[in-house]
TORKOL-4160 file (C-alpha; in steps of 0.2 Angstrom, whole numbers, padded with zeros to 4 digits, m for minus):
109
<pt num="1" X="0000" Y="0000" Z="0000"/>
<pt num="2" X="0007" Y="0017" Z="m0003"/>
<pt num="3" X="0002" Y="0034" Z="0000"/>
<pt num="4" X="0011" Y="0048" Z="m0011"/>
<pt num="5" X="0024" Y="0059" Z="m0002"/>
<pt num="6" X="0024" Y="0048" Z="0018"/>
<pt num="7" X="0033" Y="0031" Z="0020"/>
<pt num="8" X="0026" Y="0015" Z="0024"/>
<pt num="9" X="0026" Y="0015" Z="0042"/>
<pt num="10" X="0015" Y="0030" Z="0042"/>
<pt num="11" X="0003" Y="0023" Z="0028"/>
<pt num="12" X="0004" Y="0008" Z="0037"/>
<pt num="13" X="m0004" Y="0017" Z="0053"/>
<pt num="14" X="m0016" Y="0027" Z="0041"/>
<pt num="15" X="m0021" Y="0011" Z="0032"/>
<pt num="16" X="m0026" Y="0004" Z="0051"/>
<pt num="17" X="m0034" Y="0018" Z="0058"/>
<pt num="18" X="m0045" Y="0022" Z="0041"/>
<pt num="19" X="m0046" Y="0006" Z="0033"/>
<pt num="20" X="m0047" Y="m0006" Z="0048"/>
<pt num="21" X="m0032" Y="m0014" Z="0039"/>
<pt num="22" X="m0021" Y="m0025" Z="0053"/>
<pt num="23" X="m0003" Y="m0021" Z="0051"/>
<pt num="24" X="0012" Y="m0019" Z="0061"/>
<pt num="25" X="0020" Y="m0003" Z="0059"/>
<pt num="26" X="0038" Y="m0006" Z="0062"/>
<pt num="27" X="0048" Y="0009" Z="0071"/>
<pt num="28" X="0065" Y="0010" Z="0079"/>
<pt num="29" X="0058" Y="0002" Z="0093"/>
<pt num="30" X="0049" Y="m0014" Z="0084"/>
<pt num="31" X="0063" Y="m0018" Z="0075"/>
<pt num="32" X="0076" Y="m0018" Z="0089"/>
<pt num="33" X="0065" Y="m0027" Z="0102"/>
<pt num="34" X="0060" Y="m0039" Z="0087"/>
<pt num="35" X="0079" Y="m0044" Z="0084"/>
<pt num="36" X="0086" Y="m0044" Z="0102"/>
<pt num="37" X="0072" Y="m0055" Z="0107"/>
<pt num="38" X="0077" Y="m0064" Z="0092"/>
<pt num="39" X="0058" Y="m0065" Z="0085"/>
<pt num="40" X="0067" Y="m0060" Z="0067"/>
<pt num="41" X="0086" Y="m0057" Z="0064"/>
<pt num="42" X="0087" Y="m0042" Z="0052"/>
<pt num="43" X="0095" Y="m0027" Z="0047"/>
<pt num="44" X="0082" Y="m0016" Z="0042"/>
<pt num="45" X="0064" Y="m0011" Z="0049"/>
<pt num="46" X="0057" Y="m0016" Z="0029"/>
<pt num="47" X="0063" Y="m0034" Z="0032"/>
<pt num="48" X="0057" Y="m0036" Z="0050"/>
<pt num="49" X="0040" Y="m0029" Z="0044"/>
<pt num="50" X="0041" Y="m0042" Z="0031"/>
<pt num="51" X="0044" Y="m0055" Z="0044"/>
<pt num="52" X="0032" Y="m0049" Z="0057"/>
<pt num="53" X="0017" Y="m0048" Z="0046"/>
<pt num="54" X="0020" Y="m0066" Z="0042"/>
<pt num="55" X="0023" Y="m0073" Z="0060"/>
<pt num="56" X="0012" Y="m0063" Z="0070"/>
<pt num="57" X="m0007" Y="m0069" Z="0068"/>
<pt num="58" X="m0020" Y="m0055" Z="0063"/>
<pt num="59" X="m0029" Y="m0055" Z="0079"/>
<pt num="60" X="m0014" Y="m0050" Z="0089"/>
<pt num="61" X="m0007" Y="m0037" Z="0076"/>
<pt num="62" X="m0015" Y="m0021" Z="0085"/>
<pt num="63" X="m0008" Y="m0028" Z="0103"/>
<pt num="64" X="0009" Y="m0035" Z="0094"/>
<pt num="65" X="0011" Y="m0016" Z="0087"/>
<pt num="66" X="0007" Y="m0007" Z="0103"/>
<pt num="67" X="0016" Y="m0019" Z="0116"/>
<pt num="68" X="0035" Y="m0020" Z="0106"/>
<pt num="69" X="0032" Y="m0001" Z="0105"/>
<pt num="70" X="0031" Y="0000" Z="0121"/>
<pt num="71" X="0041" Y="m0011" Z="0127"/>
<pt num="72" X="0056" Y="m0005" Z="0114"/>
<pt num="73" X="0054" Y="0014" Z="0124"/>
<pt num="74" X="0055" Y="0011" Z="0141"/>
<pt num="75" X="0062" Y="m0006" Z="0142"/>
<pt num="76" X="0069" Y="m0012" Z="0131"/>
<pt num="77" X="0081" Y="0005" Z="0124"/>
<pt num="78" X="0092" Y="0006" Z="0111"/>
<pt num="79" X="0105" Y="0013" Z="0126"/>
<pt num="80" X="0107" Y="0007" Z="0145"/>
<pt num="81" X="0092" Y="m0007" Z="0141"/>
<pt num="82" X="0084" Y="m0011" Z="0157"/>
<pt num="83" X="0089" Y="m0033" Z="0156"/>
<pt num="84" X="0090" Y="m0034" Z="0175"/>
<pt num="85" X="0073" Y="m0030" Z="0180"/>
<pt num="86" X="0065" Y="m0038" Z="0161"/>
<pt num="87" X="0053" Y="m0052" Z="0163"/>
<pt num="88" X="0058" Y="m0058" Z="0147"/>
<pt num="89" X="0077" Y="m0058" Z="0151"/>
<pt num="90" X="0076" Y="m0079" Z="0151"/>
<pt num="91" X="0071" Y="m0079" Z="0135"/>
<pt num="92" X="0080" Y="m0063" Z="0128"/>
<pt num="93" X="0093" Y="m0069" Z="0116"/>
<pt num="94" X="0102" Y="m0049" Z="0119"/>
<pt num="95" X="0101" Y="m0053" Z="0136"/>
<pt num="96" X="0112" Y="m0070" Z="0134"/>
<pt num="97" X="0123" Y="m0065" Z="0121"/>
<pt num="98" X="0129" Y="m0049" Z="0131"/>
<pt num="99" X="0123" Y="m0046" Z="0149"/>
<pt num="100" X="0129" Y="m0064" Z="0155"/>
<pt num="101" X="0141" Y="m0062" Z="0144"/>
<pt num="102" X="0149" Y="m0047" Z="0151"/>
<pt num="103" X="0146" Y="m0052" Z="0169"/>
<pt num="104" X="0155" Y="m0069" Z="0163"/>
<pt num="105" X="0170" Y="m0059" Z="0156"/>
<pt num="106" X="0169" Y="m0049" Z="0177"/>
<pt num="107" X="0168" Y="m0064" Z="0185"/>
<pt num="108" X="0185" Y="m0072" Z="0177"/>
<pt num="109" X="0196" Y="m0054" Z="0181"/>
């Protein structure tokens, strides 16, 4: 779907609100929490909306969108991410590949 002169994430969030159309619109945040939990491994926000739209089921679109959003701004930050206190942490492969990892490298000093 394309809208002249806005990108897709924005037509995308048009397309929902006026069409009822279910799509996540991936942001900065969707597209970092996605790969760190390891939900899709990509390298741009195009491919991980490719991945998502496939993987998450239509009912849980509008919740998927709004809880990674979320999550991705006041958890789960590009900078100084808050793992410790994450209930998803167990399962998080950022978490495992560099928070244990880290306090692995400490504990051996």
């Amino acid at each position: 779907m394309q809208f002249p002169g806005i990108g897709i994430k924005t037509a995308k969030v048009v397309a929902h609100v006026l069409y009822d159309k279910l799509f996540i619109a991936v942001d900065t945040h969707i597209h970092r929490v996605s790969n760190r939990l390891g939900l899709v491994k990509t390298t741009s926000p195009e491919k991980t909306s490719e991945l998502l739209e496939k993987r998450i089921p239509d009912n849980y679109k509008h919740l998927a969108h709004h809880a990674l959003v979320l999550f991705g701004r006041y958890y789960c930050t590009a900078r100084n991410p808050k793992c410790e206190i994450c209930k998803l942490k167990q399962i998080c492969l950022y978490y495992k590949a560099n928070v244990i990892a880290s306090k692995a490298k400490q504990s051996k000093k």
